[in-house]
C-alpha positions in Angstrom: 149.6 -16.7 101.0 146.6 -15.4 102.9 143.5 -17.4 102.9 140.3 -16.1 102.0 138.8 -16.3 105.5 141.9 -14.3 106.7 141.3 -12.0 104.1 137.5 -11.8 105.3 137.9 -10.9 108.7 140.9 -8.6 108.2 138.3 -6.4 105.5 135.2 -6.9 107.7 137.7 -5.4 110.7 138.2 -2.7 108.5 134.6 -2.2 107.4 133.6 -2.1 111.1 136.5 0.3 112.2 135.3 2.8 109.3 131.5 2.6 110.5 130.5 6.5 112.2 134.3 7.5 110.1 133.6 10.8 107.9 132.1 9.8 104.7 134.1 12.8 103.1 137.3 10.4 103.6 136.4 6.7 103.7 134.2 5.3 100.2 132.9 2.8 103.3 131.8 5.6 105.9 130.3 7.3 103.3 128.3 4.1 101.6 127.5 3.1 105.1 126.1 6.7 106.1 124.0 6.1 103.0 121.9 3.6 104.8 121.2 -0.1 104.1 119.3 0.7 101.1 122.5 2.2 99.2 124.6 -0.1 100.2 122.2 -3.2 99.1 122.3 -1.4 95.2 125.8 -1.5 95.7 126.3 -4.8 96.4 123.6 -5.8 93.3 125.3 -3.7 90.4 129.0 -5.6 92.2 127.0 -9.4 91.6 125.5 -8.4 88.2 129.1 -7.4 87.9 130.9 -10.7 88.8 128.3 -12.7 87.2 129.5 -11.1 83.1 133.1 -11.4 84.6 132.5 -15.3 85.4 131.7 -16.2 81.7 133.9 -13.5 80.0 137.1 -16.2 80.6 138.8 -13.7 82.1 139.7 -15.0 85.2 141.9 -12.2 86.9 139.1 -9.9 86.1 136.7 -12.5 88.0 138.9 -12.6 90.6 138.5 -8.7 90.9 134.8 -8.6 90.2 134.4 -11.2 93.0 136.7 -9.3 95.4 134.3 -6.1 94.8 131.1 -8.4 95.6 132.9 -9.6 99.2 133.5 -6.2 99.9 130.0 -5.0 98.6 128.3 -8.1 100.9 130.6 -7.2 103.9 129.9 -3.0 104.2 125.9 -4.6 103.5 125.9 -6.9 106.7 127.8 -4.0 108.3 124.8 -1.7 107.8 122.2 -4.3 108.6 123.7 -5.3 111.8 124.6 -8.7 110.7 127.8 -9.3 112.0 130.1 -12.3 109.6 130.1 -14.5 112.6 126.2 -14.6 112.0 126.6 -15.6 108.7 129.6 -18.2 109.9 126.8 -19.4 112.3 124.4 -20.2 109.3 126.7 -21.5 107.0 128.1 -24.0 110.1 124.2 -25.2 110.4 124.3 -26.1 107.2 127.2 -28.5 107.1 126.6 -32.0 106.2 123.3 -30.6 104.8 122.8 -31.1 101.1 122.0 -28.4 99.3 118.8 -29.7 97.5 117.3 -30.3 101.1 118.5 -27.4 103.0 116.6 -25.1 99.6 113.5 -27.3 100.4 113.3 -26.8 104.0 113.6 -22.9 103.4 110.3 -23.4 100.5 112.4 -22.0 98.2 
């Protein structure tokens, strides 16, 4: 069974390799071509999405919801030049951090 971060890098890969593609035949060339701005939407309507899925019960249809909001979040950082080992970067600083004090040190 493939693991989620093995799923991760295999669909940011992907995302990347579509980047500059022709919009007319990739969904991600063509959201990326769009500009950060489309591509943030996207990934809001995905996590407004996910969020009715989680208390519906329904967990495959979480589990697709969710997909949708990784994929959403990936073709985002893609656009905005944040590569996922950035993001693997901040969430590694963050280890051994609870999560009540890393929110406070951000004035959140």
């Amino acid at each position: 069974m493939t693991t989620l971060g093995s799923a991760l890098d295999t669909l940011a890969s992907t995302i990347a390799s579509r980047a500059g593609g022709d919009p007319k035949e990739s969904y991600t060339a063509s959201l990326l071509a769009a500009g950060p701005q489309k591509c943030a939407k996207k990934l809001g309507e995905e996590a407004v999405e996910a969020a009715l899925a989680c208390v519906s019960g329904d967990k495959a249809a979480f589990a697709g919801e969710a997909a949708d909001v990784l994929y959403h979040l990936l073709v985002a950082l893609q656009a905005a030049g944040v590569s996922p080992t950035d993001v693997a970067a901040a969430l590694e600083a963050r280890q051994g951090t609870s999560g009540h004090a890393e929110k406070a040190s951000r004035g959140s």
